[in-house]
C-alpha positions as a Markdown table, in Angstrom:
| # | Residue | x | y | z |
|---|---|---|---|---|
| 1 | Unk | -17.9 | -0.9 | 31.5 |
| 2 | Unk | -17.9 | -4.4 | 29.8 |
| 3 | Unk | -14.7 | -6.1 | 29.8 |
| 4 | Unk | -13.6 | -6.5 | 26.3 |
| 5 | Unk | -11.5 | -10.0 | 25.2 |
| 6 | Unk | -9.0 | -9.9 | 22.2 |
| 7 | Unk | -10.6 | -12.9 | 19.8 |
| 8 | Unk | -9.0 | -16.3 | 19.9 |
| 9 | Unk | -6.8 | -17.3 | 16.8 |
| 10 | Unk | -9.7 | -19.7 | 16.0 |
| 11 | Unk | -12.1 | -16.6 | 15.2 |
| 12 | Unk | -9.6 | -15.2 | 12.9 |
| 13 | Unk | -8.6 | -18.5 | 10.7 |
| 14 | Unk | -12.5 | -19.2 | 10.8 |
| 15 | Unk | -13.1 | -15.9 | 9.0 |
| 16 | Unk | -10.1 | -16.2 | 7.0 |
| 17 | Unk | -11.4 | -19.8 | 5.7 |
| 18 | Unk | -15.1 | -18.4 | 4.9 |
| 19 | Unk | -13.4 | -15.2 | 2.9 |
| 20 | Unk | -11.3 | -18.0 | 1.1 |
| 21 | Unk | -14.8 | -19.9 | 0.9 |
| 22 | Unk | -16.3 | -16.8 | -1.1 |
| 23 | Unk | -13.5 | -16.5 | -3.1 |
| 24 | Unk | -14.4 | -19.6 | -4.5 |
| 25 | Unk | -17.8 | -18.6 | -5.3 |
| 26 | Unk | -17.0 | -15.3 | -6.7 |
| 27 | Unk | -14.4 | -17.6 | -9.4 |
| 28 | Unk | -17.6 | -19.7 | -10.1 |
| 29 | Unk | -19.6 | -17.0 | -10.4 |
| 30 | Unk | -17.2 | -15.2 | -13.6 |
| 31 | Unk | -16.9 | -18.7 | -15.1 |
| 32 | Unk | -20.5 | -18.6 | -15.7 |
| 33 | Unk | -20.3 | -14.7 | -16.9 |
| 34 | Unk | -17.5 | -15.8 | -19.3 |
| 35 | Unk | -14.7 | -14.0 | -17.7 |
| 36 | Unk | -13.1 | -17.2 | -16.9 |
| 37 | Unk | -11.7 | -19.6 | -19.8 |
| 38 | Unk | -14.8 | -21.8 | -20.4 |
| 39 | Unk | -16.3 | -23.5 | -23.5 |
| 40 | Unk | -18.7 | -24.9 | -22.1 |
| 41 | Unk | -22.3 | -24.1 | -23.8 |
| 42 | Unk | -24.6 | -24.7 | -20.5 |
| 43 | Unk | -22.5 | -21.7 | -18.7 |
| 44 | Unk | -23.0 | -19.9 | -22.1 |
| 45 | Unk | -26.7 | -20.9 | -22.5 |
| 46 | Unk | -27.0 | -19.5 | -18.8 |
| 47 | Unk | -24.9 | -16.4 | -19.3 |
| 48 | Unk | -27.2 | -15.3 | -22.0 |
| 49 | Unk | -30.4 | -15.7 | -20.2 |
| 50 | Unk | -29.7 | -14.3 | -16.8 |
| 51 | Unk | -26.6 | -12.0 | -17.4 |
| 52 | Unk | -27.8 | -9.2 | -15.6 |
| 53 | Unk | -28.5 | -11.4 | -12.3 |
| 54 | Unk | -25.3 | -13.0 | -12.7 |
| 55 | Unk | -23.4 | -9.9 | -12.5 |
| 56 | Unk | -25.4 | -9.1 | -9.2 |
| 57 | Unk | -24.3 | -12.6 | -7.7 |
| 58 | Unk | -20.5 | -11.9 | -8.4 |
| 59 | Unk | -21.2 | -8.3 | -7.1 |
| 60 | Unk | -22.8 | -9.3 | -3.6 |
| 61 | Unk | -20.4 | -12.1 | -3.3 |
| 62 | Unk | -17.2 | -9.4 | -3.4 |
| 63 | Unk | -19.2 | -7.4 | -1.1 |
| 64 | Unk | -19.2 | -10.2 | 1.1 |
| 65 | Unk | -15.6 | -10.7 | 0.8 |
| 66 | Unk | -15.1 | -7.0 | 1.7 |
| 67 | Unk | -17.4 | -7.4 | 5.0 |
| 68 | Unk | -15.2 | -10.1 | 6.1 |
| 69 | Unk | -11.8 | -8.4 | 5.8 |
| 70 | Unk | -13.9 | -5.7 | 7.7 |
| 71 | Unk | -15.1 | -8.4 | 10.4 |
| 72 | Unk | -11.0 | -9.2 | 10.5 |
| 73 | Unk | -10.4 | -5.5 | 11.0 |
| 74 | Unk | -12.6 | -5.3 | 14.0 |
| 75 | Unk | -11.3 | -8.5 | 15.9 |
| 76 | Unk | -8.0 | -6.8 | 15.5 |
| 77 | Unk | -6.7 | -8.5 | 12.5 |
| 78 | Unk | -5.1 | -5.8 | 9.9 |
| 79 | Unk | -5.0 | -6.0 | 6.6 |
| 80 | Unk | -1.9 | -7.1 | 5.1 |
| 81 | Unk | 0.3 | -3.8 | 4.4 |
| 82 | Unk | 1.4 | -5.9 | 0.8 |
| 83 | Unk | -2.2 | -5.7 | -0.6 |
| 84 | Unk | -3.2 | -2.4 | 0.5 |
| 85 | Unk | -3.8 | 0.0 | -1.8 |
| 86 | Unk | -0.9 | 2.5 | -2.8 |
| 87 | Unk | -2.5 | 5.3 | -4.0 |
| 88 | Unk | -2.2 | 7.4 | -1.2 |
| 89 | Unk | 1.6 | 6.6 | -1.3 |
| 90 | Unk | 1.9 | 8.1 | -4.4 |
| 91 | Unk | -0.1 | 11.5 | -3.7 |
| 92 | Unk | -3.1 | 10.1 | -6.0 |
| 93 | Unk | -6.2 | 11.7 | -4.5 |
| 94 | Unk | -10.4 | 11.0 | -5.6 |
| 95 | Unk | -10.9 | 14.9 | -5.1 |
| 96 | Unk | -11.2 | 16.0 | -8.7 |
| 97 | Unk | -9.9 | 19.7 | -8.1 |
């Protein structure tokens, strides 16, 4: 059986950096959709040509977000008990019975 190691504090602030990394992207990425406050007529010049593959950037980009919370997850990092979703506290369930 291969011995396992618990990761180094180092892996988990790395990851925690990139997430904060894509965050940044995925900000950029509604300024030039318009959900951020912007006048600027490039961004709107851009936004009405190329909506539809905008909306796929910002998409992937919070998927990627997501896949590094899960990466934190697997090197034994949890995910912070403030930010997790409540809805099972309250009884709220996605069956539609």
């Amino acid at each position: 059986m291969a011995e396992t190691t618990l990761p180094s504090e180092e892996a988990v602030l790395r990851i925690k950096e990139f997430r904060k990394e894509i965050d940044v992207l995925i900000q950029k990425s509604e300024y030039f959709l318009g959900l951020g406050s912007s006048g600027d007529s490039t961004a709107f010049e851009i936004r009405q040509s190329s909506k539809r593959e905008l909306e796929l950037i910002r998409m992937h980009l919070q998927e990627a977000k997501m896949w590094g919370g899960k990466v934190l997850e697997t090197l034994g990092n949890p995910f912070p008990t403030e930010l997790a979703d409540r809805s099972q506290e309250r009884g709220v369930s996605g069956s539609t019975n």
